[in-house]
C-alpha positions in Angstrom: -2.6 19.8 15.1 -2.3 16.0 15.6 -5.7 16.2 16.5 -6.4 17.2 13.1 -4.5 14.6 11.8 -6.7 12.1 13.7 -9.8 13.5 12.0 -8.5 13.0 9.0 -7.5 9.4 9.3 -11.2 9.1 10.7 -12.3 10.7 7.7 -10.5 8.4 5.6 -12.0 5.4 7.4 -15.6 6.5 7.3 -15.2 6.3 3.6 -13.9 3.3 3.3 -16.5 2.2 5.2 -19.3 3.9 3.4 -17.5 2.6 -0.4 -17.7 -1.5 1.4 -21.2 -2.2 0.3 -21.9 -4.6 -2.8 -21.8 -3.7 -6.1 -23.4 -5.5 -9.2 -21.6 -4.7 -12.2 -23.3 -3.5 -15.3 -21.0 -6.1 -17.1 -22.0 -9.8 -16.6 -18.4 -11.2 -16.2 -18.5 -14.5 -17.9 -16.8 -17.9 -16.3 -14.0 -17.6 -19.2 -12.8 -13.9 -20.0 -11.7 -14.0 -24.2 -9.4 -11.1 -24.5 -6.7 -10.3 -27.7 -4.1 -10.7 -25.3 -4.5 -14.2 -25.1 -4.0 -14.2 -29.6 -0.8 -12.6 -28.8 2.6 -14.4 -27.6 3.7 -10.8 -26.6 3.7 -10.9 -22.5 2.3 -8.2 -20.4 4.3 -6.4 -18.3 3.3 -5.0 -14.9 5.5 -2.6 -13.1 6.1 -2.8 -9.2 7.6 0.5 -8.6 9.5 -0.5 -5.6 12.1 -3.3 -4.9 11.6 -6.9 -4.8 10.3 -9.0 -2.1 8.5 -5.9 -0.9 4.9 -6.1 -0.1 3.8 -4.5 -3.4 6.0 -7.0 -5.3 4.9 -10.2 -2.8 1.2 -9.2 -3.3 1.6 -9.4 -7.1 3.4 -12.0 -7.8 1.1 -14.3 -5.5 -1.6 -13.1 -8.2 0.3 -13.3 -11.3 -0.9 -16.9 -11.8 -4.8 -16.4 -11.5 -4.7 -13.2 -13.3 -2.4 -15.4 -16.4 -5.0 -17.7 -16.1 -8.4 -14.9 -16.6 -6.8 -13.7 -19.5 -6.8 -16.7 -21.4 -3.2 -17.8 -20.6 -0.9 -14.4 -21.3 2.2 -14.6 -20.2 3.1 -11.8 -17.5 6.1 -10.6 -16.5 7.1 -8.5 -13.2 9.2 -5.8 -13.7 10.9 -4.2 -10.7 11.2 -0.3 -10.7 12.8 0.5 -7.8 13.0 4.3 -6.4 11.6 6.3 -3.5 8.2 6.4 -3.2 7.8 4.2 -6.2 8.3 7.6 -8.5 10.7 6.2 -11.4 8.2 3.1 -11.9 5.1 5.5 -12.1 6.8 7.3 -14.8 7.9 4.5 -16.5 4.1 3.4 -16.8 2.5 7.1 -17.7 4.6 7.3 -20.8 4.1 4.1 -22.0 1.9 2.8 -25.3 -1.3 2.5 -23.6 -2.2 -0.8 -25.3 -2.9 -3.1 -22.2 0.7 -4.4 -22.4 2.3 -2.4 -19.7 0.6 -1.7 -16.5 1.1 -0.4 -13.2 0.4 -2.5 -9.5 0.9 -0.1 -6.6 -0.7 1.1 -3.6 -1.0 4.1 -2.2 1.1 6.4 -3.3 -0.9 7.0 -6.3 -2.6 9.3 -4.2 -0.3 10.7 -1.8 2.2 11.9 -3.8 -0.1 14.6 -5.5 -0.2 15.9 -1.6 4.1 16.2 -1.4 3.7 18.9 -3.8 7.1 17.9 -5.5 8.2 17.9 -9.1 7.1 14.9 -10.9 7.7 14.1 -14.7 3.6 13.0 -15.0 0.5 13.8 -13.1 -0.6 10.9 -10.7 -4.1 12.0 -10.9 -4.7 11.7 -14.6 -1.8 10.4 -16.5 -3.4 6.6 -15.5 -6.3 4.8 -16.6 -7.8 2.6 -13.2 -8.6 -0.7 -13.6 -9.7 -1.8 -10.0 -8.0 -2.0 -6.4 -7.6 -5.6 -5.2 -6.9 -5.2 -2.0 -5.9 -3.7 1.3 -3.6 -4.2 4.2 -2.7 -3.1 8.2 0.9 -1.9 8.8 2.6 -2.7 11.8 5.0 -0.6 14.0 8.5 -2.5 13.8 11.7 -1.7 15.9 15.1 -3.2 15.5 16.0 -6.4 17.4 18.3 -4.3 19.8 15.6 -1.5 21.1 15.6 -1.6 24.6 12.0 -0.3 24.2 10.2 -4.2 24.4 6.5 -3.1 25.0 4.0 -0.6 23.6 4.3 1.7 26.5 7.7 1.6 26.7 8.1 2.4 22.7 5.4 5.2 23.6 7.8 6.5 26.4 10.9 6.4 24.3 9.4 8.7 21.7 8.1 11.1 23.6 11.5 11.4 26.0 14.1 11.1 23.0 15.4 13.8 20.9 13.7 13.5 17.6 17.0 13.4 15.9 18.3 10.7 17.9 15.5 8.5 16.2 16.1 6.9 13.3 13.0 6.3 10.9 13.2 4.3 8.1 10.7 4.1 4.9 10.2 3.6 1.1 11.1 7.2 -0.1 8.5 10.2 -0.1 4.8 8.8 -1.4 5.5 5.0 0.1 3.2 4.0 2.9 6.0 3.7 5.1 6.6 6.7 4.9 2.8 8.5 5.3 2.7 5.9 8.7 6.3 7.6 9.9 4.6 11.0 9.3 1.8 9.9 11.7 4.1 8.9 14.0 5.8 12.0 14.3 2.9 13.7 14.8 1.9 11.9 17.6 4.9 12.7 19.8 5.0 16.1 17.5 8.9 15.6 16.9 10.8 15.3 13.5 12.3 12.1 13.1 15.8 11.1 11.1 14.8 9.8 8.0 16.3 6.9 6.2 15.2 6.2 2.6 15.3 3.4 0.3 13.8 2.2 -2.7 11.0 -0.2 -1.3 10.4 -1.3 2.3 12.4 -4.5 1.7 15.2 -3.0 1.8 14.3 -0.3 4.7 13.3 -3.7 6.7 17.3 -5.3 5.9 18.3 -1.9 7.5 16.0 -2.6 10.4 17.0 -6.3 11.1 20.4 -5.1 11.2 20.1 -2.6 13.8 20.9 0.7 10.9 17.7 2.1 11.5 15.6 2.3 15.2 11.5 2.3 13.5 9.9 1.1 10.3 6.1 0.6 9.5 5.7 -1.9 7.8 2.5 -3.6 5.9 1.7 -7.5 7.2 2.4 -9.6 4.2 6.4 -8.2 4.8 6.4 -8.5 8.1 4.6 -11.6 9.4 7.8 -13.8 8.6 10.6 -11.7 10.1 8.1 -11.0 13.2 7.4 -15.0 13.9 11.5 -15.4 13.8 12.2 -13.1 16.3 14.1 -10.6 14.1 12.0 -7.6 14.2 10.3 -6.0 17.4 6.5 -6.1 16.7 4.5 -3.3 18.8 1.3 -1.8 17.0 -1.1 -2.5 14.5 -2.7 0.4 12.4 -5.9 -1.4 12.3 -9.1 -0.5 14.8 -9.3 -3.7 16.4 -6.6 -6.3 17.7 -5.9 -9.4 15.0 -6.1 -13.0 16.1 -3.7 -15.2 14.3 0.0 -15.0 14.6 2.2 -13.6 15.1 0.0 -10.6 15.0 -2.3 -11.6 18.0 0.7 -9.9 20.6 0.5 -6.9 19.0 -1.8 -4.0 20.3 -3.2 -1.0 18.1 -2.3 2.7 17.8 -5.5 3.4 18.9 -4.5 1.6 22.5 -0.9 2.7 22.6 -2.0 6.4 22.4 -5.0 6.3 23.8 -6.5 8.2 20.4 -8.7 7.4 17.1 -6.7 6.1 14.4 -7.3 3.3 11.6 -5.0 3.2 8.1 -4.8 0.2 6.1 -2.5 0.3 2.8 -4.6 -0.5 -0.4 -3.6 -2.0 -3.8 -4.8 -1.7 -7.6 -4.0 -2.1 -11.5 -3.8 1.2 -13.9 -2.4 1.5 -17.0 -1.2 4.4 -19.3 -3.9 7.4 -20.0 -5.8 6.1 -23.3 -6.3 3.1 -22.9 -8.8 1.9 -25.1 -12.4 1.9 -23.2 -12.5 -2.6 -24.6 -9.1 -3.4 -23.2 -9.9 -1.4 -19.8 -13.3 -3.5 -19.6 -11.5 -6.7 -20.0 -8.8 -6.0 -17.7 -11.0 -5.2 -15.4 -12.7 -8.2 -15.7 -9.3 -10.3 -15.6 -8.6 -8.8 -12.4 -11.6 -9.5 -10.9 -11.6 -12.9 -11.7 -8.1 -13.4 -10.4 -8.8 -11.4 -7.2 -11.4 -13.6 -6.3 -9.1 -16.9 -6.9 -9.9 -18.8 -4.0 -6.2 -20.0 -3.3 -5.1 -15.9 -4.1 -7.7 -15.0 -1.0 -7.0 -17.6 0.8 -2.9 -16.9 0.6 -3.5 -13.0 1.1 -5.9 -13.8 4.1 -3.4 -15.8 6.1 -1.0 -13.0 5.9 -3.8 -10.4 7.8 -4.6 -8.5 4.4 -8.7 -7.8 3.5 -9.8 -8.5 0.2 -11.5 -5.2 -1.6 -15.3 -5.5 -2.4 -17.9 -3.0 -3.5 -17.4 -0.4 -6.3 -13.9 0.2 -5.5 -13.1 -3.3 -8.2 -14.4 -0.8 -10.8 -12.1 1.4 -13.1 -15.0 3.9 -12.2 -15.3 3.4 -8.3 -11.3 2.9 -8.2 -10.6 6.6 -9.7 -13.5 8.0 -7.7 -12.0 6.7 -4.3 -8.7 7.7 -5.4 -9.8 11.6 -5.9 -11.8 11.6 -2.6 -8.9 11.1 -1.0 -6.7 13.1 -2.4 -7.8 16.1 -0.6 -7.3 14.1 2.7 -3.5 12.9 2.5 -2.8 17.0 1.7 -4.3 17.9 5.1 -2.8 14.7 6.4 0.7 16.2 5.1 0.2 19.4 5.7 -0.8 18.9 9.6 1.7 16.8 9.8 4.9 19.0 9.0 3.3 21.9 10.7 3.3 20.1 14.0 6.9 19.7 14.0 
């Protein structure tokens, strides 16, 4: 069955691969977007639905100032909806006035939690307008400070000889990308792990420097810091290939530590409540765009090991396409998954 799983990761990446080619918008984005948010002293709000000084949370912040800036000078604010998986901040967003004033930023768990098949309060698939994904970046395989496992092999050897329950897994709550890279994992070594949950992988990776939990993924932009100081045990990268810069470059791949196919990067993106005005989700758009392609905002994201989106995939229309392609492959992802314990 892990085989399976495998195939679908490859599936995964084969689209990705095939939605990277260049797209020319239909809309000639001008040098200065002129939007009625900029008439307005009312703020926009943007919801990160996990805790602060997470990934999510890092990532947006860093582009809070370009995006201020596309939109004529709006004032933004970041507000912080912490829960598992990012569920609470989700709903927050889906039942809000869909006037462009509140939107969502969040990665992947837009699409993955349709595949968990548990209650939610709004659909993920269509209680959101899309407005673009930004961005996307590798996770890494962490251990806490104390693990006597110090290599890939040695981590590889640990899983496969210690009872599952003995293993402590931490990750942002059912739907978080911690959590569908800890599903992999277990189906590697086909064991259930213990989970820990918390409400956003900056607090899961507290729990981990302090020994609480034994394994965390973890996406770069968190991890680069506490990995450089020595606090965290680096071992694998979900990427294909090796990265160069530090203090990735020690790190090998999954694909080399278990000697199988497997690539999963953690994307980004903007939506906003269902009925949004067809204008406002145009300008948006076009905001984000623009700020996405700050150079400082690249250049800051870049030096952390994350890839900048290009293609369709900016587009409200190529963002919701991508995001119902693959759909269909975090439920046989999930499904594999459990059954192989």
């Amino acid at each position: 069955m892990a085989n399976s799983v495998l195939g679908a990761f490859d599936a995964i990446g084969t689209r990705v691969r095939r939605w990277s080619f260049r797209f020319t918008s239909a809309l000639a984005l001008s040098a200065a977007v002129t939007t009625v948010f900029a008439q307005q002293a009312e703020p926009i709000v943007i919801v990160v639905p996990y805790a602060q000084n997470g990934p999510t949370d890092r990532t947006l912040r860093a582009m809070v100032p370009p995006l201020s800036r596309a939109l004529g000078g709006t004032p933004i604010t970041v507000k912080n909806v912490a829960s598992p998986g990012g569920v609470d901040g989700l709903a927050e967003v889906a039942k809000a006035k869909p006037d462009g004033r509140t939107l969502l930023f969040t990665n992947t768990n837009v699409a993955l939690l349709p595949a968990l098949g548990q209650k939610l309060s709004f659909d993920p698939r269509n209680d959101f307008a899309y407005l673009g994904l930004v961005l996307e970046s590798p996770m890494v395989v962490l251990g806490r400070p104390s693990l006597k496992a110090q290599t890939p092999k040695e981590l590889a050897e640990w899983l496969a000889n210690t009872n599952g329950k003995d293993i402590r897994l931490a990750d942002a709550g059912a739907g978080s990308a911690s959590y569908l890279c800890g599903l992999f994992l277990q189906s590697l070594v086909r064991k259930s792990f213990t989970r820990q949950d918390f409400p956003g992988s900056a607090p899961a990776l507290t729990a981990l420097k302090e020994g609480k939990v034994d394994i965390l993924c973890d996406q770069t932009p968190s991890v680069k810091a506490p990995l450089a100081a020595g606090q965290v045990r680096g071992y694998a990268l979900t990427t294909g290939t090796p990265m160069a810069m530090a203090p990735f470059g020690d790190l090998t791949t999954l694909r080399r530590m278990f000697s199988r196919e497997l690539e999963l990067s953690i994307w980004h993106g903007f939506y906003a409540p269902k009925g949004l005005a067809p204008d406002l989700q145009v300008q948006l758009n076009a905001a984000i765009r623009k700020a996405a392609a700050d150079p400082a905002f690249v250049a800051d994201q870049q030096a952390q090991g994350v890839v900048m989106v290009t293609g369709r995939r900016l587009t409200p229309e190529g963002h919701k396409t991508y995001i119902e392609q693959t759909i269909p492959l975090w439920h046989l992802i999930v499904s594999v998954s459990k059954g192989s314990k």
